[in-house]
C-alpha positions as CSV (number, residue, x, y, z in Angstrom):
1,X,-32.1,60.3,61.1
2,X,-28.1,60.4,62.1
3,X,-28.0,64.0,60.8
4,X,-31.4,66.0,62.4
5,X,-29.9,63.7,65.5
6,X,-26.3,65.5,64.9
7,X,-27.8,68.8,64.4
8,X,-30.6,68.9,67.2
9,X,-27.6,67.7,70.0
10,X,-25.4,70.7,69.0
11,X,-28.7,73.3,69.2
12,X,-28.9,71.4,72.7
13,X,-25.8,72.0,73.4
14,X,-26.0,75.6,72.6
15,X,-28.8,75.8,74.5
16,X,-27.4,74.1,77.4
17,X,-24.2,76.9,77.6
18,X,-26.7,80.2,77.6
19,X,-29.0,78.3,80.1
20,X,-26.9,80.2,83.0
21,X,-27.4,83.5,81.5
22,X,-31.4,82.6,80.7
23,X,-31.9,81.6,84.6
24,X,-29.7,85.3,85.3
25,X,-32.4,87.1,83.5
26,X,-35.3,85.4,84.6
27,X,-34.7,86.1,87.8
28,X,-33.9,89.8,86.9
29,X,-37.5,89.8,86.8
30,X,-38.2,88.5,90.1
31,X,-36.2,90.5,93.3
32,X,-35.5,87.5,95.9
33,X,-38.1,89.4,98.3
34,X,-40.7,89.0,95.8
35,X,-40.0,85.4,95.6
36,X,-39.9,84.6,99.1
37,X,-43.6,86.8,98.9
38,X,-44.8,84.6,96.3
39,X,-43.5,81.7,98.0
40,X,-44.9,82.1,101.5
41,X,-48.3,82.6,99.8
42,X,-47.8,79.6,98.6
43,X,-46.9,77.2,101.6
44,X,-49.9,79.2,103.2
45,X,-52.1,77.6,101.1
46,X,-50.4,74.1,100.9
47,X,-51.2,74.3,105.0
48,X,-54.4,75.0,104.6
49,X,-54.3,78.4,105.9
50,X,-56.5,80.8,103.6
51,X,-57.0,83.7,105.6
52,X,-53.6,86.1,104.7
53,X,-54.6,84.6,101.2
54,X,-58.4,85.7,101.5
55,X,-57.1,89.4,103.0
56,X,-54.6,90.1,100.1
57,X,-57.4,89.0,97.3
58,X,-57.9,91.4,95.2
59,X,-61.5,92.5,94.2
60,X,-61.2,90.5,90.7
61,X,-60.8,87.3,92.3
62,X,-62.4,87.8,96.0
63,X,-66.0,86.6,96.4
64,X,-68.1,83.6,98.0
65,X,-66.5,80.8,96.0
66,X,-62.7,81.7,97.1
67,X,-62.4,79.6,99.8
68,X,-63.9,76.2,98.3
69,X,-61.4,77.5,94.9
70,X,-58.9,77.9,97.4
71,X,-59.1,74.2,99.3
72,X,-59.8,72.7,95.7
73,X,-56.0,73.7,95.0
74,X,-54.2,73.2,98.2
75,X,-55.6,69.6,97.6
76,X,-53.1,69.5,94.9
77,X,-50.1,70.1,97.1
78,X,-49.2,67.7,99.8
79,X,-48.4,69.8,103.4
80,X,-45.0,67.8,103.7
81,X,-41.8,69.9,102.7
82,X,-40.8,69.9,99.0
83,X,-37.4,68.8,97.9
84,X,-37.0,71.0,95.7
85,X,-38.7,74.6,94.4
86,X,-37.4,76.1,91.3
87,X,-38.3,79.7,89.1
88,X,-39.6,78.5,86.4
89,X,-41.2,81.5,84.9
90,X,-41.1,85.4,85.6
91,X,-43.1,88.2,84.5
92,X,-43.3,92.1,85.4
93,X,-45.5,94.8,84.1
94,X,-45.1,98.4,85.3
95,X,-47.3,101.5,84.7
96,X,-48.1,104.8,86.5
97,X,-51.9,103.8,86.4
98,X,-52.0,99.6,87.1
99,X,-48.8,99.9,89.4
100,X,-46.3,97.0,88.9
101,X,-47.9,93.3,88.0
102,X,-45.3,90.7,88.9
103,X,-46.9,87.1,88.0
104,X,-43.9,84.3,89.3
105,X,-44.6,80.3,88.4
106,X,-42.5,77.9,90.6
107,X,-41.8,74.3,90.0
108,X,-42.8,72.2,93.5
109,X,-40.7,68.8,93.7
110,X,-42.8,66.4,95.8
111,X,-41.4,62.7,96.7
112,X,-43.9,61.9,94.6
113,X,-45.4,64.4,92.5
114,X,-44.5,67.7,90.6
115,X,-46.5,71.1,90.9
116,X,-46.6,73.8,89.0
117,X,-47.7,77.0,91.5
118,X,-48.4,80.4,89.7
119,X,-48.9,83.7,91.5
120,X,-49.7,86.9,90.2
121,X,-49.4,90.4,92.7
122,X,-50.3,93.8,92.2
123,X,-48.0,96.4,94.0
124,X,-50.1,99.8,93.9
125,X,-49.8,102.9,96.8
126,X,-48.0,100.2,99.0
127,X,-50.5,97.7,98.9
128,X,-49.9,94.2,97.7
129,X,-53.1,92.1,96.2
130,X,-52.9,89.0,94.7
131,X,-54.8,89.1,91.3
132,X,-54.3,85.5,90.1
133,X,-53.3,82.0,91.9
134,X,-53.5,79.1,90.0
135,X,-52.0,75.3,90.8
136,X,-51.5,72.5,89.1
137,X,-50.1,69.0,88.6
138,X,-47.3,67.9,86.4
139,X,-46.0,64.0,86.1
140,X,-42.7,65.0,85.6
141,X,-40.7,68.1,85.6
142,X,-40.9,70.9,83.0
143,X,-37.2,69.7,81.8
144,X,-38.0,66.7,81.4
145,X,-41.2,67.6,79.8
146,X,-39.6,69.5,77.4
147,X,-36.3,67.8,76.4
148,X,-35.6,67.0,72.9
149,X,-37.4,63.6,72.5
150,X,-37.0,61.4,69.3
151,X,-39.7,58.6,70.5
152,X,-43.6,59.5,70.3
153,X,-43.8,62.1,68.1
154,X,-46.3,62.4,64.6
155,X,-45.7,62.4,61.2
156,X,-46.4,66.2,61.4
157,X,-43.4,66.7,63.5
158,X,-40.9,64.7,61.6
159,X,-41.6,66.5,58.3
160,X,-41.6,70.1,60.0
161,X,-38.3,69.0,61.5
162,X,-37.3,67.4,57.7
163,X,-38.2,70.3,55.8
164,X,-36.4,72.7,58.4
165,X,-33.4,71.3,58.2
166,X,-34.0,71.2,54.1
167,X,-35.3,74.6,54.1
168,X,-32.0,76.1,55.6
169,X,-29.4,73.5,53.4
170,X,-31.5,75.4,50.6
171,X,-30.6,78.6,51.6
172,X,-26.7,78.2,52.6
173,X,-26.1,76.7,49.2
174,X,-28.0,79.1,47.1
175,X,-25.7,81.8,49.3
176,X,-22.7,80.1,48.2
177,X,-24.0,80.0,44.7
178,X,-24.7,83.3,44.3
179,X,-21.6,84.4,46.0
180,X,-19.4,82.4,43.6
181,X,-21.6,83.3,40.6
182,X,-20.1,86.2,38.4
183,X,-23.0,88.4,38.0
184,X,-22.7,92.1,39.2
185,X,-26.7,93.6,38.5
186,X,-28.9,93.2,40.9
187,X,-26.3,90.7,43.4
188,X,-27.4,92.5,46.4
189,X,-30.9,91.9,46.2
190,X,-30.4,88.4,45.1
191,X,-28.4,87.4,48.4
192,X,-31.5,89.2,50.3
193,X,-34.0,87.6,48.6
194,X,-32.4,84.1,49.3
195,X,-32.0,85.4,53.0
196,X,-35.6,85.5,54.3
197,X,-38.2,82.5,53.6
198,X,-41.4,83.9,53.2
199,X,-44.6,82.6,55.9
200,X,-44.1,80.6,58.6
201,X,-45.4,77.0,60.0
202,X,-44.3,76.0,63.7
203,X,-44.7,72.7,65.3
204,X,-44.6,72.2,69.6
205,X,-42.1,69.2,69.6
206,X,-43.2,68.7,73.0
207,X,-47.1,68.8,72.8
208,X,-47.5,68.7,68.8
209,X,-49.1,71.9,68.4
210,X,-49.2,74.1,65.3
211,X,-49.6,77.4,64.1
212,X,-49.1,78.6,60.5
213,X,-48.3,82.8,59.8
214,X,-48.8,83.4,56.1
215,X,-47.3,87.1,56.5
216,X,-44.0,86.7,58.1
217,X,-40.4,86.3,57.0
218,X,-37.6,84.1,58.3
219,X,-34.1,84.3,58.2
220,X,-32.7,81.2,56.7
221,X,-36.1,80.1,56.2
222,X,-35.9,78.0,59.6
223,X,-35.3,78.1,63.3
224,X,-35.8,76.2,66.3
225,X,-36.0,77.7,69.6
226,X,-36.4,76.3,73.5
227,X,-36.8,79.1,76.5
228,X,-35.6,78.1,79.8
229,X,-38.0,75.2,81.2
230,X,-40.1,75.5,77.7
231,X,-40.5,73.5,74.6
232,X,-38.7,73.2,71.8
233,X,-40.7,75.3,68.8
234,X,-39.3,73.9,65.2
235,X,-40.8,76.7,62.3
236,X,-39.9,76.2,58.7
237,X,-40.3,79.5,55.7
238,X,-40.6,78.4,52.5
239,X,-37.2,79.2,50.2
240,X,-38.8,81.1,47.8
241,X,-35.7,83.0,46.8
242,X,-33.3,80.2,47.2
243,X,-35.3,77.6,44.7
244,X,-35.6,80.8,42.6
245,X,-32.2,81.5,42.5
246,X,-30.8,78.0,42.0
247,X,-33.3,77.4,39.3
248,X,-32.2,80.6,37.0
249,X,-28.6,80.9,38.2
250,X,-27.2,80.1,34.5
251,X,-29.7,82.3,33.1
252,X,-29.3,84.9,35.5
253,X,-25.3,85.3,34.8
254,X,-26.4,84.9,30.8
255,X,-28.4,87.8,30.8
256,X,-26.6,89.6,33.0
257,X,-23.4,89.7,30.7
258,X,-26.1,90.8,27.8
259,X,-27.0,93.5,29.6
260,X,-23.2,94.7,30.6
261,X,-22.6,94.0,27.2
262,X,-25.6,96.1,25.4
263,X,-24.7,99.0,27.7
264,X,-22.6,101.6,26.2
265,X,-19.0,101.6,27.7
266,X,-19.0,98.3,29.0
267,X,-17.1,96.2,26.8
C-alpha cells in the first residue's frame, strides 16, 4: 500500500497549496456584509429570539409550524459563544426574475460540539427573505471529516482506489508506447484514443458512496478530487484504448509498414 500511500500524500499536498486560492473564491461568493447577515440570523436563533427570523420568512417556509421548527434547531446550538465560525460553503444565483439567491453554510466550533448552520436569502426590490434555514450536528469538523483516511474503509473503496491508480499507469505507458512506436497512419488518433477512458465509477472515500456514469469520458481514465471542506471523490474509466493499444502494438506497426509499403511512391 506504500505506493497509493505515496501518491494520495502528494494529491494532499497539492491540494493543501491551492487551498488558499479555494477559500479566495469561496468567499468571492459571499460579500463580508452578507456573511455578517447570515451570521446574525444565526446567533438570533441560537438565543432563542425568533421574531426578526419569523419577519424575514419568506412565504415558502412561513406558516404555523415555524416557530416549534425554529426552537427544534436552536436546541442544536448551545447560547454560549463559539470558538470558532468558519465559511464552509457558498452559493449565489442571480436572475432578473428570482433576484439574487445567496445560500452560505458556516461551520460552528462549540467546546464541545460542531454545527453545521446553513442559510439561504433572497434579495428582490430591496427586500431580504430567508427561503431556507437548516442546522445540524457534526462530531467532528468537516476537515477532519473529510481527510484522507486509510483505516475503516470497504473493500469497494480499496479496489476503486487500486484500479485508479492502475487505470492511469495503463494509460502513461501505452502513451509512451505509442510515442516511441514507429508507426505514422492513424498515430494521432491512437494517442487520443489511449487519452480518454470511456464510463465512469466514483467512490465517496469519506462516506463510501457510489455512483457509476456509463456515458462519460475521462482523461487518463482516473481522477481524484477534494473541494475545500469536502470529500475526497476517487473515479476510475476503463482503458479501453490503452489495453487496445498495448495489445496490437506489434501488429499495428506490422501493418502499418504494409500499407506504406503497398502504396504507390512509398518505398
Amino acid at each position: 500500500m506504500k505506493s497509493p500511500a505515496l501518491i494520495f500524500s502528494i494529491l494532499a499536498g497539492a491540494t493543501a497549496l491551492v487551498a488558499c486560492d479555494q477559500q479566495a473564491m469561496l468567499e468571492k461568493f459571499a460579500s463580508p456584509a452578507e456573511q455578517v447577515t447570515a451570521k446574525t440570523f444565526i446567533d438570533q436563533l441560537r438565543q432563542h429570539k425568533f421574531d426578526a427570523i419569523e419577519k424575514a420568512a419568506d412565504v415558502s417556509i412561513a406558516g404555523p409550524s415555524l416557530d416549534a421548527t425554529l426552537d427544534k434547531m436552536a436546541a442544536l446550538m448551545p447560547t454560549s459563544a463559539p470558538v470558532s465560525v468558519t465559511l464552509v460553503g457558498a452559493r449565489r444565483f442571480s436572475s432578473t426574475a428570482a433576484g439574487t439567491n445567496v445560500n452560505l453554510t458556516f461551520e460552528y466550533h462549540f467546546s464541545d460540539r460542531y454545527v453545521i448552520a446553513s442559510l439561504a436569502t433572497k434579495l428582490k426590490d430591496d427586500k431580504l427573505s430567508i427561503i431556507g434555514f437548516h442546522v445540524y450536528p457534526e462530531s467532528e469538523s468537516l476537515e477532519s471529516q473529510n481527510r484522507f483516511k486509510w483505516s475503516g474503509k470497504s473493500a469497494l473503496q480499496y479496489a476503486a482506489l487500486t484500479f485508479a491508480i492502475g487505470a492511469a499507469l495503463s494509460t502513461l505507458i501505452a502513451l509512451i508506447a505509442a510515442a516511441r512506436t514507429k508507426f505514422k497512419r492513424r498515430k494521432w488518433l491512437w494517442i487520443l484514443f489511449i487519452l480518454f477512458g470511456v464510463g465512469k465509477f466514483s467512490v465517496n472515500w469519506t462516506t463510501g458512496q457510489w455512483g457509476v456514469q456509463l456515458f462519460a469520458l475521462q482523461l487518463f481514465s482516473a481522477s481524484s478530487y477534494a473541494e475545500l471542506y469536502g470529500p475526497w471523490v476517487i473515479s476510475v474509466s476503463l482503458p479501453i484504448g490503452a489495453v487496445a493499444f498495448l495489445l496490437r502494438r506489434n501488429s499495428i506497426r506490422i501493418r502499418d509498414e504494409k500499407e506504406l509499403l503497398a502504396t504507390p511512391g512509398t518505398a
